[in-house]
N, CA, C and O atoms as a GROMACS GRO file, in nm:
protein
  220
    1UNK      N    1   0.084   2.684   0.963
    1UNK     CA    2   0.044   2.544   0.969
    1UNK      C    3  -0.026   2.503   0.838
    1UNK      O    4  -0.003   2.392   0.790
    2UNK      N    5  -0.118   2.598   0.776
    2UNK     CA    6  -0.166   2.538   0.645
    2UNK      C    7  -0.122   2.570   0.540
    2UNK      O    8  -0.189   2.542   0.441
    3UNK      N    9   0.008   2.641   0.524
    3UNK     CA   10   0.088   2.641   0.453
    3UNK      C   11   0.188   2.557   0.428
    3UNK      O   12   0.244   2.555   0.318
    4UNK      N   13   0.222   2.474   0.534
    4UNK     CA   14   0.314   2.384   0.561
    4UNK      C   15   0.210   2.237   0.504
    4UNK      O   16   0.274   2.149   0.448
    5UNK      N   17   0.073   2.216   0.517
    5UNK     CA   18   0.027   2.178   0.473
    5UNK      C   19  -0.018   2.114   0.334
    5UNK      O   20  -0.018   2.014   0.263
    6UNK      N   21  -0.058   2.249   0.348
    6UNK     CA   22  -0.069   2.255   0.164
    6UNK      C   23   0.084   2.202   0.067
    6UNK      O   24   0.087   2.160  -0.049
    7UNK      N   25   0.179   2.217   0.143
    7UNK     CA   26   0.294   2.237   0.050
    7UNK      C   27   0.316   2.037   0.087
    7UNK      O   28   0.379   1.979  -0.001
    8UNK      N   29   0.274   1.959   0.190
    8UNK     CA   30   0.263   1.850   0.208
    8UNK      C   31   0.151   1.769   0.102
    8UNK      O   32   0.182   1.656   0.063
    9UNK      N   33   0.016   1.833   0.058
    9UNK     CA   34  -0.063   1.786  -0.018
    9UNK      C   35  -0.030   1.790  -0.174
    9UNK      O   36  -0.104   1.746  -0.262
   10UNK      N   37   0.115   1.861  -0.198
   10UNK     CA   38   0.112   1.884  -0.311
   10UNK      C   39   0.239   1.802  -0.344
   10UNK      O   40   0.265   1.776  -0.461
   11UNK      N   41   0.307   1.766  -0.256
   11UNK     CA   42   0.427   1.635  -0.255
   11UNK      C   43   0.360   1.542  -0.283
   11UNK      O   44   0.414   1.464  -0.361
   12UNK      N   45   0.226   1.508  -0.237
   12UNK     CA   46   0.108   1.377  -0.226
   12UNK      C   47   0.092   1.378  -0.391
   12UNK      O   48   0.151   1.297  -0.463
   13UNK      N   49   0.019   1.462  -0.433
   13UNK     CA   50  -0.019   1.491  -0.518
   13UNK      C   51   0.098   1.461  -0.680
   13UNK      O   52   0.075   1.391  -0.779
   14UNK      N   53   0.191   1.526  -0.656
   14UNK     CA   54   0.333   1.484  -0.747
   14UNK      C   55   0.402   1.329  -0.719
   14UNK      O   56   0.454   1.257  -0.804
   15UNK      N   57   0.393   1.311  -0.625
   15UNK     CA   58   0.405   1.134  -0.590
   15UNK      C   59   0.286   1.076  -0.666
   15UNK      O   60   0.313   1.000  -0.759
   16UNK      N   61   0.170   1.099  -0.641
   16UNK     CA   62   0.051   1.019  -0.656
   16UNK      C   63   0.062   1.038  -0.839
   16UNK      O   64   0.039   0.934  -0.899
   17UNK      N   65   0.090   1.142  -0.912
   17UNK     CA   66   0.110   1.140  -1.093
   17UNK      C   67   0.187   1.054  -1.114
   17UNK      O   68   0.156   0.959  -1.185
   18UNK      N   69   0.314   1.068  -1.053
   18UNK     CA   70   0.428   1.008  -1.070
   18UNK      C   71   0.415   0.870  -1.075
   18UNK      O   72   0.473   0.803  -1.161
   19UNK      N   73   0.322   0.809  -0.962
   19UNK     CA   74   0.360   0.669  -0.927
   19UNK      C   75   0.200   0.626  -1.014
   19UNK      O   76   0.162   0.509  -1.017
   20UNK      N   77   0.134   0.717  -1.068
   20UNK     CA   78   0.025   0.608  -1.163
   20UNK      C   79   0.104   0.649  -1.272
   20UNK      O   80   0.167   0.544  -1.283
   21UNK      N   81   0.148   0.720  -1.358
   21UNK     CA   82   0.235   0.710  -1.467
   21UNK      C   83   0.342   0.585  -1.516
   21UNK      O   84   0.379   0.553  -1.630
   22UNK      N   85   0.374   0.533  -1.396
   22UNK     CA   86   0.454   0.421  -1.372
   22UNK      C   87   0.392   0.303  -1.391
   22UNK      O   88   0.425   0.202  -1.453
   23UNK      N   89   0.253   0.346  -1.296
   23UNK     CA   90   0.158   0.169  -1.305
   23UNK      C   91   0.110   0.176  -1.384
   23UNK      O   92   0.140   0.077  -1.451
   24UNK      N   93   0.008   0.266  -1.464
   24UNK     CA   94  -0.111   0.292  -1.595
   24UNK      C   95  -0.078   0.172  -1.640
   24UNK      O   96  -0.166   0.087  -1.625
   25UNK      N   97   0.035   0.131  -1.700
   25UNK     CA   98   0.016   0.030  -1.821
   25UNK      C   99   0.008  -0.121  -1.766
   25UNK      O  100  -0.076  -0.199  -1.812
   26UNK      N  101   0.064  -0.144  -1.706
   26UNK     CA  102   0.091  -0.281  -1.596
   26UNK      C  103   0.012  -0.288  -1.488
   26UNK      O  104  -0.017  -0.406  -1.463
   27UNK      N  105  -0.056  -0.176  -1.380
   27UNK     CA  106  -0.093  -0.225  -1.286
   27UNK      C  107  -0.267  -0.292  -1.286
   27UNK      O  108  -0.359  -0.250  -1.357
   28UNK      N  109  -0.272  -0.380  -1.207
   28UNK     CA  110  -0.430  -0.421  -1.208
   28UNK      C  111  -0.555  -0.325  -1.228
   28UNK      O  112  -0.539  -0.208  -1.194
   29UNK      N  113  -0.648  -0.355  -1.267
   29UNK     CA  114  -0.776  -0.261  -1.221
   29UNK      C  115  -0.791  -0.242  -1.103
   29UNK      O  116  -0.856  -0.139  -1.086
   30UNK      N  117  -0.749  -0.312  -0.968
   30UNK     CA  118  -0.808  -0.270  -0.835
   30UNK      C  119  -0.668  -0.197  -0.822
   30UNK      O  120  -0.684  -0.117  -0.730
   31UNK      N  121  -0.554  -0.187  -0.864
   31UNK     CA  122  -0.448  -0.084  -0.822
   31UNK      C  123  -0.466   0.052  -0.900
   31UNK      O  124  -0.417   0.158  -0.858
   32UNK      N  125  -0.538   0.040  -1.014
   32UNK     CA  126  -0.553   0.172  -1.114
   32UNK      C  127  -0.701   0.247  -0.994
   32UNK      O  128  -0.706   0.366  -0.959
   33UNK      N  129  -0.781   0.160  -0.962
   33UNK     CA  130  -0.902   0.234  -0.868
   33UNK      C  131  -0.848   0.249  -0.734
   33UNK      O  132  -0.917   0.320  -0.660
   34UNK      N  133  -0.754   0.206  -0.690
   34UNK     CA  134  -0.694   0.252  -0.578
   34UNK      C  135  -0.619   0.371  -0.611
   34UNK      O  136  -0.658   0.476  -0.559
   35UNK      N  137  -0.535   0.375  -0.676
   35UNK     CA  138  -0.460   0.587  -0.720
   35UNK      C  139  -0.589   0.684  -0.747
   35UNK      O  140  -0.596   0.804  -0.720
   36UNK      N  141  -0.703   0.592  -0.814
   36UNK     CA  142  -0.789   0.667  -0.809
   36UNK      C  143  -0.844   0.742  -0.723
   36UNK      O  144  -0.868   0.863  -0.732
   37UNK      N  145  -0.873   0.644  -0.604
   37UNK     CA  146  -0.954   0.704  -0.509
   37UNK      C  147  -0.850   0.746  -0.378
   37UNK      O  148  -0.903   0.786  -0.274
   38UNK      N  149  -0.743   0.737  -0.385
   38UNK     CA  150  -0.649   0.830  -0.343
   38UNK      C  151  -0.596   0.992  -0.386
   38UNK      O  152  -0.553   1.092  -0.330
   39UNK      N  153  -0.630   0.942  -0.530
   39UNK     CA  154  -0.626   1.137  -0.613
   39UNK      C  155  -0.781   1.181  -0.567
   39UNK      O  156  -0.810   1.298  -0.541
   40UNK      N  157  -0.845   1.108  -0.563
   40UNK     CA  158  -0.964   1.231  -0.528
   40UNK      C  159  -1.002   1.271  -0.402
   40UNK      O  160  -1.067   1.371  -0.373
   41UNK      N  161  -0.935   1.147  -0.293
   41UNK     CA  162  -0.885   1.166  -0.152
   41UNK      C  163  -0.819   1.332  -0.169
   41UNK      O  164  -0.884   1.432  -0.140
   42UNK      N  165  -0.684   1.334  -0.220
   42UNK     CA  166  -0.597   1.422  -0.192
   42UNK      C  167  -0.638   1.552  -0.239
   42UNK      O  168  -0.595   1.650  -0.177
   43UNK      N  169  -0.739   1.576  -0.372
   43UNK     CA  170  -0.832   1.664  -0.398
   43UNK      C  171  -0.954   1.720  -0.288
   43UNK      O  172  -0.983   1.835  -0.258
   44UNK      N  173  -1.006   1.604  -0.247
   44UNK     CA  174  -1.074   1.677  -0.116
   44UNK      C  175  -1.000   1.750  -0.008
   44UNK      O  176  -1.043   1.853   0.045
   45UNK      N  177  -0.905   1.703   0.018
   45UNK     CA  178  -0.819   1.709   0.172
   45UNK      C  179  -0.766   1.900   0.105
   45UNK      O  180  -0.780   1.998   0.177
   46UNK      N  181  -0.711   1.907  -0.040
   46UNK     CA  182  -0.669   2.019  -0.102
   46UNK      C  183  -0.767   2.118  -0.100
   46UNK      O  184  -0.741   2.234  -0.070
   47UNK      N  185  -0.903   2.070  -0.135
   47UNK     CA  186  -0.985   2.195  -0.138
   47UNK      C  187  -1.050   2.216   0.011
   47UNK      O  188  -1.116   2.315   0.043
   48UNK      N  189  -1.021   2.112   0.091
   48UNK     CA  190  -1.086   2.176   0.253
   48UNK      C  191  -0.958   2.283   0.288
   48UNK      O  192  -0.982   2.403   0.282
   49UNK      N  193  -0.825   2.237   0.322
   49UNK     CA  194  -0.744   2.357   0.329
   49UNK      C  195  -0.737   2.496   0.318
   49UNK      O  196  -0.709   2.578   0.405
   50UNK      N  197  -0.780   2.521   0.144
   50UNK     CA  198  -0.830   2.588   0.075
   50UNK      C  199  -0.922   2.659   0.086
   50UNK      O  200  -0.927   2.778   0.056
   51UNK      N  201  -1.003   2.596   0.129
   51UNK     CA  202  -1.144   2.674   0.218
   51UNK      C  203  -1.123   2.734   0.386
   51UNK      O  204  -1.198   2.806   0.451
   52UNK      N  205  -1.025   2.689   0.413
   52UNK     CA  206  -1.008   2.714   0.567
   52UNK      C  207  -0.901   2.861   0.534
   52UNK      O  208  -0.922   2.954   0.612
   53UNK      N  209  -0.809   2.881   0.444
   53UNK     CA  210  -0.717   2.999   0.476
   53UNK      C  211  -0.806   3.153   0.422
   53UNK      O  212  -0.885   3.196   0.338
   54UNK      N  213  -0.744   3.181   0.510
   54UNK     CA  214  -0.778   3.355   0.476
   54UNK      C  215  -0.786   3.433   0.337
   54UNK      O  216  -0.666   3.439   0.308
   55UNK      N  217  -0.828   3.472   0.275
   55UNK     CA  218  -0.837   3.539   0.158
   55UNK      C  219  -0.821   3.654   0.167
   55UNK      O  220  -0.828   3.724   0.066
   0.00000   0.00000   0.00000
């Protein structure tokens, strides 16, 4: 399950480069602080996972 996970946060994550690479130059300031605070969304959600699997 948190493998299947993880491999879901990291589609997020390659979408989420992808699609501010696209806006950076054109999109508004409240759309550039919105990817923002969605990449650091998807950074938290990555390192709780992370903390939950077995070592």
């Amino acid at each position: 399950m948190l493998h299947r996970l993880r491999n879901d946060l990291n589609v997020v994550a390659l979408g989420l480069s992808l699609l501010k690479r696209q806006l950076e130059r054109d999109a508004s300031a409240e759309t550039r602080d919105m990817l923002r605070r969605i990449e650091l969304a998807a950074q938290r959600c990555a390192k709780a996972v992370a903390a939950t699997e077995p070592r």
